[in-house]
N, C-alpha and C positions, 0 to 999 in steps of 0.2 A: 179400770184405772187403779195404779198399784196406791197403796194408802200412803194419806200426808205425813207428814211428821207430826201434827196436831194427833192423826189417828191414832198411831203408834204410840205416844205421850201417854194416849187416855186407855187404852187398852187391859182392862180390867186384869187378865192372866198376866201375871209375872215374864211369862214363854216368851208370849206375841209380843210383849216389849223390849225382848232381848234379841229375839229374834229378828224383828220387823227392823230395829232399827241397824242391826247388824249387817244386814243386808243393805240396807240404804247405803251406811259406811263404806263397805265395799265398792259398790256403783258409786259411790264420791270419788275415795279416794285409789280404786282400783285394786286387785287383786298382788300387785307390785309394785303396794306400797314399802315405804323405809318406815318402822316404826319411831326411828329416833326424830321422823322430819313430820308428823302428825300431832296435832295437840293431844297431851295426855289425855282428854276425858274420852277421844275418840281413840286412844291407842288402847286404853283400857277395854273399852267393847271391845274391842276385837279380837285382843290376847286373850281378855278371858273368856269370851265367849266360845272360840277357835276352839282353844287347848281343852276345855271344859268338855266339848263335844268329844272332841278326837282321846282323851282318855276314857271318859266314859265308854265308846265303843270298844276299842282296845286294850286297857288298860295304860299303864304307863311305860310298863315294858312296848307294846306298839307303838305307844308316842316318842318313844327314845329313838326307835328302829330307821324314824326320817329324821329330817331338817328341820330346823326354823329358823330359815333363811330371814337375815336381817336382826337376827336376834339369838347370835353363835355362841354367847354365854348366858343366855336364856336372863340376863339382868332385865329387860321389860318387861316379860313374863311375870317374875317375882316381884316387879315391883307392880303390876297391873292389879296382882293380886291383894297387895296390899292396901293399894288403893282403895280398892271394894268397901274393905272395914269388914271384911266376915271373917272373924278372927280364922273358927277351926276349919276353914278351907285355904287360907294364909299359909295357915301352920301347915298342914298334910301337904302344901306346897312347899315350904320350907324344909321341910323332915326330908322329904325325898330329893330335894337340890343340896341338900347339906348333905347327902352320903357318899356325893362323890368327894374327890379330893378337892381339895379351895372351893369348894362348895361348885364348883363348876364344871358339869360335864363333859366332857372329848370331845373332840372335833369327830369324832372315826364311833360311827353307829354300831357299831358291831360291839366295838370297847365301851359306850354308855349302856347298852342292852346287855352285857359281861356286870360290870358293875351295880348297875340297880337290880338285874337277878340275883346278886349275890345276898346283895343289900335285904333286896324285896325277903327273900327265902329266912336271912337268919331273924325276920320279927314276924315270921308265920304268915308273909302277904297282908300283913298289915297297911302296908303303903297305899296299894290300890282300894283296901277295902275301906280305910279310914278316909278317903277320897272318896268314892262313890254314896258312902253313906251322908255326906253333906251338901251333893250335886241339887239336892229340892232347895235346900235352904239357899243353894248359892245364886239360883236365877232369882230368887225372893232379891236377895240382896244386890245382886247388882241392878237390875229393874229400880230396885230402891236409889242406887246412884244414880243413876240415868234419870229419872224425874228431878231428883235432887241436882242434876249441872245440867239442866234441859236446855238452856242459854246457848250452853258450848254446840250445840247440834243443830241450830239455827239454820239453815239453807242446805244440810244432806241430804235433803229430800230431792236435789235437784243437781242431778251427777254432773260430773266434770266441773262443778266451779272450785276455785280454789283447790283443783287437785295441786299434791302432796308429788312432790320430784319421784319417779318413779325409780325404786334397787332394787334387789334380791326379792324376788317374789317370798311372800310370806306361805307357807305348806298350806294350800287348801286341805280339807277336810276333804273332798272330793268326793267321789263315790265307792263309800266301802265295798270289798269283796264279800259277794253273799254269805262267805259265811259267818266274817266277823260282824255281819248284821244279823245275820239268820241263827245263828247257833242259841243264840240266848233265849230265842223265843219258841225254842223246843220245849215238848214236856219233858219235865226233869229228868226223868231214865235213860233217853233219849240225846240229852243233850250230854251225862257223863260220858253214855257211852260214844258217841261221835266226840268228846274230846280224850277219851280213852284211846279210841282209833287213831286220832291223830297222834300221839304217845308214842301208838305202836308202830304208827307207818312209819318214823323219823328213827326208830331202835334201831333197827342194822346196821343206820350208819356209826352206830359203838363202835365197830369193828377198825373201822379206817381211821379211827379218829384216836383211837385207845387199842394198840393189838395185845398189847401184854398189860391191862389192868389186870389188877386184883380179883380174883373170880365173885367174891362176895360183893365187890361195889358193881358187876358186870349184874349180878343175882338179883340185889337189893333192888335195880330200878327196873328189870326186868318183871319182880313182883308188887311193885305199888301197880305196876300196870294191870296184871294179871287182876290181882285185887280190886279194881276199879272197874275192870271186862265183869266180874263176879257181881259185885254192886248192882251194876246196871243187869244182868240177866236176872238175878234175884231179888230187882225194885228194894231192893234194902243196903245197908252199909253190911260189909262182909269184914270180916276180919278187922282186925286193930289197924286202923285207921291213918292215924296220926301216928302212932311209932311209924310204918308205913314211909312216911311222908317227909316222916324227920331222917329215917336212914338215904330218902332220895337226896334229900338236901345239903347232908355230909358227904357223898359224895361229889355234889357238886363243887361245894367248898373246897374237898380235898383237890378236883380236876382244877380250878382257878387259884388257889393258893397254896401248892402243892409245899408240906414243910420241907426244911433244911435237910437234904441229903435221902431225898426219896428217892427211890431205886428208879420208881416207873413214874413215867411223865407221861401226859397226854400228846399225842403229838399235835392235835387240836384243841386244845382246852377248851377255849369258848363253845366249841359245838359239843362236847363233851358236858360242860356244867349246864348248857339249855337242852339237851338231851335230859337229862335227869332234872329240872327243871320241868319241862314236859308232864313225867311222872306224877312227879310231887305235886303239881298245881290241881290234877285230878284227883290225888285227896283232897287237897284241900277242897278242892269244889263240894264234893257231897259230903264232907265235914262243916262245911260253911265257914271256915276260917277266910279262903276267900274264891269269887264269884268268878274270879278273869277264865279259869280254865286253860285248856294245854294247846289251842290254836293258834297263837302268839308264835309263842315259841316253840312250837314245830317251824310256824312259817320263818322266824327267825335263824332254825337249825337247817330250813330248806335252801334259804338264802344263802348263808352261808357254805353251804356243800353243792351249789352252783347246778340244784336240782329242780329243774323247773317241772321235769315230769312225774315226779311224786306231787308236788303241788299239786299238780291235774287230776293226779289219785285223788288228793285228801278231796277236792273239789266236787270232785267224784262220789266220795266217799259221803258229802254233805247233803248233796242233790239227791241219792237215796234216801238215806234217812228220812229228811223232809216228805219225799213222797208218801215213803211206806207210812210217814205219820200222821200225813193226811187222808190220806187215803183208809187207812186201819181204824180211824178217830181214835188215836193213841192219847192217852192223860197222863198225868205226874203218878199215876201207878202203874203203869203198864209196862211189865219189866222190857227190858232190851239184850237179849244176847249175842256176844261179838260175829255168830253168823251172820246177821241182817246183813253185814258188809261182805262174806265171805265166808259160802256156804260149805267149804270147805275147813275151813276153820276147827282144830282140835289142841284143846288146851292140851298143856304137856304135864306128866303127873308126879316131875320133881319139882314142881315148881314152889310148893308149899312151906311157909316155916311162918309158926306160931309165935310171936311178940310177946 
């Protein structure tokens, strides 16, 4: 018998109480519900509990990537969050809804994932990682609300009363793609290098997207990859790091906000700045600046170039890994070089330049 509302109440773990009752809410008020037609103490579960999940798995760049249907300028979002009262998970919500323009993200996912990569890139992935680093204290705290308005959640235990008019379905969380569940819980060599791979599977399409860039900004992202294949085969950080990482991100800037009277334009921009995007986020991963990694935004730059059978590569590409690292009992030292994926594989020997 699934538990009361009493159970859920008294539930010692922080989790089981956000969870337990999060569920309940759903089965009340269904999966399409309106948030603005919900009483606040239940729209709060459910916005923050939702988004909470679905950025932690993806970062925010993958939370931009869909909907949230019933909630198109993300205004209950922000204000769910506030409600809470945990300030610096407010704030890291605020920071990132304030970088678009009027503080309110596009209608058009492709142009908010343009936007907060830009964003994200010029304060070093900041955004997600001052996000993920307060995700413990935030189920503390809402758990702490939810005891604190226990009144308001009287009879959820017992679906369909009082349901809520049903609109726009709110984005379930759904069932992630294994790899944006599975990628994380690689050992760490394992886990650059498979988001290095993805870096590299999405490069080519430079070509169509950018024919006549500038050979150094074509070079530059071509070598944080390079450098991060190096990393991962020699379980260590290779070469300067962060310059690396910072030249991927000027070009991205340049590809999205190309100055007054540039000769060469992207013909793609967006897939051109998440392309190099891509790059730079696997520095940042084994620099630890931040955690999200380059499988976002590959799938973002897949989506966009309307390529579903690289996707099946990179899927591909993930389901080995995983094996050979079960199988091998691989650990956070066991280096990884870019053959695992492709045993043909031969680094190129201009590739080189010292920071």
């Amino acid at each position: 018998m699934p538990d009361s509302l009493a159970d859920v109440l008294s539930a010692e773990v922080g989790f089981d109480v956000c969870n337990g009752l999060y569920s309940m809410l759903l089965a009340h008020h269904g999966e399409g519900f309106d948030p603005g037609s919900v009483p606040e103490e239940h729209r709060t579960v459910l916005l923050v509990w939702h988004t909470q999940r679905v950025i932690g798995n993806n970062g925010f760049n993958g939370f931009f990537a869909a909907d949230l249907p019933g909630d198109p300028d993300y205004r209950h979002m922000r204000a769910a969050y506030e409600a809470v009262d945990y300030e610096p998970a407010a704030a890291a919500v605020r920071r990132v809804l304030d970088a678009f323009p009027d503080g309110v993200p596009p209608a058009d996912p492709r142009a908010r994932v343009q936007i907060f990569g830009k964003a994200n890139h010029a304060v070093h992935g900041a955004f997600n990682r001052d996000f993920t680093k307060v995700q413990g204290a935030l189920t503390t705290a809402l758990a702490k609300y939810i005891r604190d308005n226990a009144g308001a959640y009287i009879g959820v235990d017992r679906p369909g009363e009082a349901r809520a008019p049903v609109a726009a379905p709110v984005r379930s969380a759904g069932k992630p793609d294994p790899a944006e569940v599975g990628a994380q819980h690689l050992p760490r060599w394992a886990q650059v290098a498979f988001h290095a791979r993805c870096a590299r599977q999405v490069f080519p399409l430079w070509e169509e997207a950018w024919p006549d860039a500038p050979g150094d900004y074509h070079d530059a992202v071509e070598q944080v990859i390079v450098i991060a294949e190096m990393s991962a085969a020699e379980a260590r950080p290779a070469g300067d790091l962060k310059a690396a990482g910072g030249h991927a991100r000027r070009v991205a800037e340049a590809a999205l906000t190309p100055e007054p009277g540039t000769r060469s334009v992207p013909a793609h921009p967006t897939r051109i700045g998440l392309i190099a995007a891509a790059a730079g986020s696997v520095a940042d991963l084994i620099t630890g600046e931040d955690d999200t990694g380059a499988y976002g935004f590959a799938k973002a730059v897949v989506e966009d170039a309307d390529r579903d059978d690289l996707m099946e590569d990179i899927q591909e590409d993930f389901q080995r890994i995983k094996l050979l690292a079960r199988e091998g009992n691989w650990n956070d030292k066991t280096p990884v070089p870019p053959d695992v994926f492709d045993p043909t594989y031969k680094p190129k020997k201009t590739w080189w330049k010292v920071w």
